[in-house]
C-alpha positions as CSV (number, residue, x, y, z in Angstrom):
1,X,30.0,105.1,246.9
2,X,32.2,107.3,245.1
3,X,31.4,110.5,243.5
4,X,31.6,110.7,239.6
5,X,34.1,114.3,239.3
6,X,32.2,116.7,236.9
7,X,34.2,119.0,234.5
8,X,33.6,122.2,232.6
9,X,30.8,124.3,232.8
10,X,29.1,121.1,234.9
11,X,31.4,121.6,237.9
12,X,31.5,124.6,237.8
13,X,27.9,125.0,238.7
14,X,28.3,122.5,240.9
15,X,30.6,124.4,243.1
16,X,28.3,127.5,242.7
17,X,25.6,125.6,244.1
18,X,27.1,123.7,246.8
19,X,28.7,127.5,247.7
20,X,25.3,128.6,247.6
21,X,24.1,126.1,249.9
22,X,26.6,126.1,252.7
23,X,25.9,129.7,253.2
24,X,22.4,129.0,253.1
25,X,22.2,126.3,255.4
26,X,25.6,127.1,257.7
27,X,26.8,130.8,256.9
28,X,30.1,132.0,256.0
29,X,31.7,131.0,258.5
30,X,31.7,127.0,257.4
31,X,32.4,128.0,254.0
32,X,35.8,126.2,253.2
33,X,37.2,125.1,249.9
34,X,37.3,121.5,251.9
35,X,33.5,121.8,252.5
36,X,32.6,123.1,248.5
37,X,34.8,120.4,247.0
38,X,33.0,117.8,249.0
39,X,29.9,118.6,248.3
40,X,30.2,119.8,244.7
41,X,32.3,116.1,244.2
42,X,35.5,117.7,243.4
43,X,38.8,118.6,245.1
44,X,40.3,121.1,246.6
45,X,43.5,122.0,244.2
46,X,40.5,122.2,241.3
47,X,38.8,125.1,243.6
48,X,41.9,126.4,244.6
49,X,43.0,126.9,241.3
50,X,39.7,129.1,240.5
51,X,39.7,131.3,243.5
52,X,42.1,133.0,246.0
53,X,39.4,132.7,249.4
54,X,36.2,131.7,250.4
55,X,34.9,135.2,249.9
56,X,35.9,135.2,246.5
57,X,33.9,132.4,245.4
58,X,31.0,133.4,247.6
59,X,30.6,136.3,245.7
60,X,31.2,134.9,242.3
61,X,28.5,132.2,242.9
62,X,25.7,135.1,244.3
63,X,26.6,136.9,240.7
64,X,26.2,133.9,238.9
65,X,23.0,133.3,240.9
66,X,21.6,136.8,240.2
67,X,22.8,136.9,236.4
68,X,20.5,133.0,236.4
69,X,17.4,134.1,237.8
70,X,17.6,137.7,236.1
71,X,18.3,135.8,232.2
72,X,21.1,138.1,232.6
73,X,22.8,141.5,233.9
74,X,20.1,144.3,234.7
75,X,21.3,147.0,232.2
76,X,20.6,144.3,229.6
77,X,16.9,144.3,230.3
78,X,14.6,144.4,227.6
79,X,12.6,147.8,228.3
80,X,9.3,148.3,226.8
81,X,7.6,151.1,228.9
82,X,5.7,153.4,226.9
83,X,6.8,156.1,229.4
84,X,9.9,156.9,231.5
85,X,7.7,155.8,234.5
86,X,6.5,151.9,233.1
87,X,10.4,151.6,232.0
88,X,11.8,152.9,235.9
89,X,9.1,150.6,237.3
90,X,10.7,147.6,235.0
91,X,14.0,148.3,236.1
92,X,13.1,148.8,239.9
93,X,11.3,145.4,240.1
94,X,14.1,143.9,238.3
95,X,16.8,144.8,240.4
96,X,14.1,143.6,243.8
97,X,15.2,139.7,242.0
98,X,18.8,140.7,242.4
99,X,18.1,142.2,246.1
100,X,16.5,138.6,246.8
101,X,18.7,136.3,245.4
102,X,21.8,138.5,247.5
103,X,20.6,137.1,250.7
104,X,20.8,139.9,253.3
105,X,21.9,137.3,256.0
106,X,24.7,136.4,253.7
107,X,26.0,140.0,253.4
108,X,25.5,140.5,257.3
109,X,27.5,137.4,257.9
110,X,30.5,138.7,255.5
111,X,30.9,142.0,256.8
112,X,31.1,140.6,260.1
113,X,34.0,138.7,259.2
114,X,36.1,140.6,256.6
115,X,40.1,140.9,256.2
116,X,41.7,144.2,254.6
117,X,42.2,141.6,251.3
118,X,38.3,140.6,251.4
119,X,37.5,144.3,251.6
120,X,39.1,145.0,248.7
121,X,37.3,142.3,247.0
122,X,34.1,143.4,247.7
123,X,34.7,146.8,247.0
124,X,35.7,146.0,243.8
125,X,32.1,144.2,243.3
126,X,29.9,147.1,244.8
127,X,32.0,149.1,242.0
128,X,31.0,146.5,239.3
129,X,27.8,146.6,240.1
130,X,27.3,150.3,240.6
131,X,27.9,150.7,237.2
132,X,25.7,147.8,235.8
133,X,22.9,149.6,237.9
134,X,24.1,153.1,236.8
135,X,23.8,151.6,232.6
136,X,20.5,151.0,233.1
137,X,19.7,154.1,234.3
138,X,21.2,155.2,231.1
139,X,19.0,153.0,228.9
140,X,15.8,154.6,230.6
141,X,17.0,158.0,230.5
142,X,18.0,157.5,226.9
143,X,14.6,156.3,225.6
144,X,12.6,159.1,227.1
145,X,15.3,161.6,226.2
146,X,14.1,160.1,222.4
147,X,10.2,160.6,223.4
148,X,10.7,164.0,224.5
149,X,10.5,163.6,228.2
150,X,13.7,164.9,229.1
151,X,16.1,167.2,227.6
152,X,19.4,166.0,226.3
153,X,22.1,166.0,229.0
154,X,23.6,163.8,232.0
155,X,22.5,162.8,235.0
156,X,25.1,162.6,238.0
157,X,26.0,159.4,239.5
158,X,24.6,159.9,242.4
159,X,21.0,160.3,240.8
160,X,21.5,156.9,238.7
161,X,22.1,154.8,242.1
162,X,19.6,156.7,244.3
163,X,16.8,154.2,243.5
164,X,19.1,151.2,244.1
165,X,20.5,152.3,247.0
166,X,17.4,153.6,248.2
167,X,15.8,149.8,247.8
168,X,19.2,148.0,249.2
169,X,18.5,150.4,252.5
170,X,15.0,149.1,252.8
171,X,16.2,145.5,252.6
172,X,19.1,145.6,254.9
173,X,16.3,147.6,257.4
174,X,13.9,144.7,256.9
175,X,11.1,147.1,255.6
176,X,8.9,145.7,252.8
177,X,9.2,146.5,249.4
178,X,5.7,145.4,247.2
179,X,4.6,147.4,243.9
180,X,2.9,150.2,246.0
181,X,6.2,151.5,247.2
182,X,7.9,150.7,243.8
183,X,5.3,153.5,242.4
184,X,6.3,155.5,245.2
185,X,9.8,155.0,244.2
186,X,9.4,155.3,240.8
187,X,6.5,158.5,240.6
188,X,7.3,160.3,243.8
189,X,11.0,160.1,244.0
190,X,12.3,159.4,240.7
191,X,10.2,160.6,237.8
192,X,9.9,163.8,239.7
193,X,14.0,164.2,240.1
194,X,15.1,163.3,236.9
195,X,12.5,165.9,235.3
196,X,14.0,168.7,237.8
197,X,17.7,167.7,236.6
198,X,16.8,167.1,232.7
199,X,13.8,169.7,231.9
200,X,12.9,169.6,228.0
201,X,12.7,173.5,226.8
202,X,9.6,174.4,225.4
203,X,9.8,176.8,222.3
């Protein structure tokens, strides 16, 4: 029986989802454009015109994945914390989605077989989404800067993308990560720092 071809924003989440489920079913390694196009009912010239490798379009369909399941990019979240602690916790258990949907096994997998080119790529998303992660630090920082939590200033970069590089440790270390060592996170580690580096002055 032959395939009906899909077009627009149809194929293309086709071919995210077929992506999706080689890797999950058969790794990186039997990720080809042959493979995708088969199973998303397309061909390959259609894929090939859309992405230079495999790699490429792995990571392209895990963003579009996390970007579904999160209604968006994290620095786009909605916070409604009363405090800078509820609005840190939001953000924390946000970003555990993202964590999730980035399937440690596939990022084992790619590392393990990486060219100088699909280096390059991927350093090019850590750096994209470093600074998604590092704008919604801003956000946070920004509304209790507006309570009177913190004092005016800037925190340094390294400070924004401790918590998600703290959590991304945990996962690739296969340690848990449930709301009690959010808090943790969020009221031992965090709250505590960003006070010590932006301290209001009292009159």
């Amino acid at each position: 029986m032959t395939k009906t071809r899909r077009r627009g924003a149809e194929l293309e989440a086709a071919i995210y989802q077929a992506t999706r489920d080689i890797l999950a079913q058969d790794g990186f390694t039997k990720l080809t454009f042959a493979n995708v196009a088969d199973l998303a009912g397309t061909s390959k010239p259609v894929i090939y015109r859309r992405w230079n490798s495999p790699l490429e379009l792995a990571l392209t369909a895990i963003q579009d994945k996390i970007k579904s399941d999160n209604h968006g990019q994290l620095d786009e979240l909605q916070l409604t914390g009363r405090n800078l602690s509820e609005d840190l916790f939001q953000i924390v258990t946000r970003f555990t989605v993202s964590i999730d949907t980035f399937n440690q096994a596939f990022v084992i997998t790619w590392f393990r077989n990486l060219t100088d080119a699909d280096s390059e790529q991927v350093q090019k998303l850590l750096h994209s989404v470093k600074t998604i992660d590092a704008h919604a630090i801003d956000r946070a920082i920004q509304r209790a800067q507006e309570r009177g939590e913190l004092a005016l200033g800037e925190l340094s970069m390294d400070l924004k993308l401790m918590p998600f590089d703290w959590l991304r440790y945990r996962i690739f270390a296969g340690e848990s990560i449930d709301e009690p060592v959010l808090r943790l996170l969020v009221d031992d580690l965090l709250v505590p720092a960003y006070q010590h580096a932006l301290t209001p002055t009292t009159n």
